[in-house]
N, C-alpha and C positions, 0 to 999 in steps of 0.2 A: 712106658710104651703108650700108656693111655693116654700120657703129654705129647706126646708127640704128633700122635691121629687126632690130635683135638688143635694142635698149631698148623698142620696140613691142610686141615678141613678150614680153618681160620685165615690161611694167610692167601687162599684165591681170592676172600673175598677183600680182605685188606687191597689185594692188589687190582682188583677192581674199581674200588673205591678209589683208589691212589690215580689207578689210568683214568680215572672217568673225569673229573678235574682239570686233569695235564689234558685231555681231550678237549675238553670246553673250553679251554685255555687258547690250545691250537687250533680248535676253529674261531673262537671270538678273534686271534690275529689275525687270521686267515681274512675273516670278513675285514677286519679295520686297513689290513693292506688292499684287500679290496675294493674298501671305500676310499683310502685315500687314492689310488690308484684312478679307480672314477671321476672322482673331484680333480687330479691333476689331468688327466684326460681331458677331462669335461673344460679346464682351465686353459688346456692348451686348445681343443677345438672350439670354445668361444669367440676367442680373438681372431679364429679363421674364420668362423662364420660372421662374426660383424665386420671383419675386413673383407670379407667377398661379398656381404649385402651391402656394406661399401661402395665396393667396385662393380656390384651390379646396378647400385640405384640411380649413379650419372646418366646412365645409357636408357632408364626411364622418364626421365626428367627429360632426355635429349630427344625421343620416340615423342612426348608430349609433346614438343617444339617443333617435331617434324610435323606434326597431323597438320592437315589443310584448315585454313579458317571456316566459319561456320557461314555457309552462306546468307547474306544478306535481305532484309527482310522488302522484296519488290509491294511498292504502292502502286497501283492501278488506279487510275483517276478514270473515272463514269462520267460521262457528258452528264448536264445540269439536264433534268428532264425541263426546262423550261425552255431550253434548246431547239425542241420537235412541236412548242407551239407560233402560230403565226405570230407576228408583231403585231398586226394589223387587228387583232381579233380578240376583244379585249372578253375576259372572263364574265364581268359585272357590265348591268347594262342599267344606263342609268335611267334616272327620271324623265329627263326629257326625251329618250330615244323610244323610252314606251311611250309617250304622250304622241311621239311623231308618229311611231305606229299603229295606235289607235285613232290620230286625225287622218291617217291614208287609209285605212278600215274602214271608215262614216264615210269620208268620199267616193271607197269604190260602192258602197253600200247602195250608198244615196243612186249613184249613177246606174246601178243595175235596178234601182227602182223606178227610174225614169223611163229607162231602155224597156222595161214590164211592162209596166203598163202603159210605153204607147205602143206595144207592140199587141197587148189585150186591146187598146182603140181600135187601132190596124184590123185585128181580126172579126170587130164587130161590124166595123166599116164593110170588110168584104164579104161579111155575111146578109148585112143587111141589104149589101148591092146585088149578089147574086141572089135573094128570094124577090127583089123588088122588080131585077132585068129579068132572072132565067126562069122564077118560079117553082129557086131550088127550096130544098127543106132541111130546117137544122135538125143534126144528127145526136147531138147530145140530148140527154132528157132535163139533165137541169136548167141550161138556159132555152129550151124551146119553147116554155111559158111567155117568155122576153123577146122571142123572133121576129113578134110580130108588128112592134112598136119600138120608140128610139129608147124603152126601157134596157136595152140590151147592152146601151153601151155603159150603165150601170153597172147592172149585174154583170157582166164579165172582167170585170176588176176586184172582184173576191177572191179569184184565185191567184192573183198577181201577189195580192194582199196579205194572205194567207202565208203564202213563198216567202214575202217580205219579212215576215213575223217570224218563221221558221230561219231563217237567214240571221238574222238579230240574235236570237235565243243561240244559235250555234257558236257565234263571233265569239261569246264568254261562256263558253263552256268551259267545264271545269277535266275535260279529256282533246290532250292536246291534236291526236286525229282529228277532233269535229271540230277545234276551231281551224284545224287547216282546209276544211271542206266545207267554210261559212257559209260560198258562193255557188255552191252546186246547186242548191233548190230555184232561185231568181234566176241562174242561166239557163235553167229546166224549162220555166215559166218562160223566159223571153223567147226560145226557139222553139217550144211547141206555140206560140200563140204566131210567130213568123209563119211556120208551117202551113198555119191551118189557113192564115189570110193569102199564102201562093195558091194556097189548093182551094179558095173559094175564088181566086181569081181567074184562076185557069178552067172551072166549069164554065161549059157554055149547052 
């Protein structure tokens, strides 16, 4: 009897041991039909996905052939900025055309130093004929020392003189303003010393 509860107690676990095996067995198939099952799958959906990237990839190729070309790169041509300068008006000015503008500079020079001082003659003329007819008296203080003798026609050519001098020194300045207003001071001079010989003419 004691054999027998001692083969009962022994043979669950036998058969445990026996199913556990046959278990492993039927799942390790299980999975290998499974895997090959995958693999034939996988074997037959390849050949349909590369036959449909296939048949998809013409109609990208062909999409690419549709696109529009790239459009093309426009040149703009800019007038020559040499265009908007005159012909006539040359940049560089040469040696001779300064030379010729500084001999017509001495000659207006010269000529408004003529026009000076005879127009300082003029005015001593008229002063010295109105104090000799009218008995008039010169108004300035500097030359009224000189009014009374032909020293007069001297001394009022220091300020012709002066203008002259100032006139010169302006011509080459080195500020392009003052040499364009060389001529201000000697035209200063020539028409105040006219002036002053109408209005010593016209006292009576």
């Amino acid at each position: 009897m004691i054999l027998a509860i001692a083969v009962l107690l022994i043979h669950p676990q036998l058969a445990t041991k026996v199913s556990l095996p046959a278990e492993k067995a039927a799942i390790n198939a299980s999975a290998a039909i499974t895997v090959s099952a995958s693999t034939v799958d996988a074997e037959i959906f390849l050949p349909t996905m590369t036959s449909s990237l296939d048949a998809v990839a013409p109609p990208a190729v062909e999409s690419n052939a549709a696109l529009p070309d790239a459009p093309l790169p426009i040149t703009v041509t800019a007038p020559a900025p040499i265009a908007f300068l005159r012909p006539g008006n040359p940049l560089t000015v040469s040696v001779n055309e300064l030379r010729a503008e500084n001999r017509r500079k001495e000659l207006m020079w010269k000529g408004l130093v003529i026009a000076s001082s005879s127009a300082a003659t003029f005015d001593a003329w008229s002063t010295r004929h109105a104090i000799s007819t009218y008995g008039a008296q010169e108004l300035n203080p500097m030359l009224r020392p000189f009014a009374g003798n032909a020293s007069l026609y001297a001394a009022i050519q220091v300020g012709p003189a002066l203008m002259d001098f100032v006139g010169k020194k302006m011509m080459y300045s080195r500020h392009p303003w003052v040499r364009r207003m060389w001529w201000v001071p000697q035209s200063a001079s020539f028409v105040s010393s006219v002036f002053c010989g109408a209005h010593n003419l016209a006292y009576r």
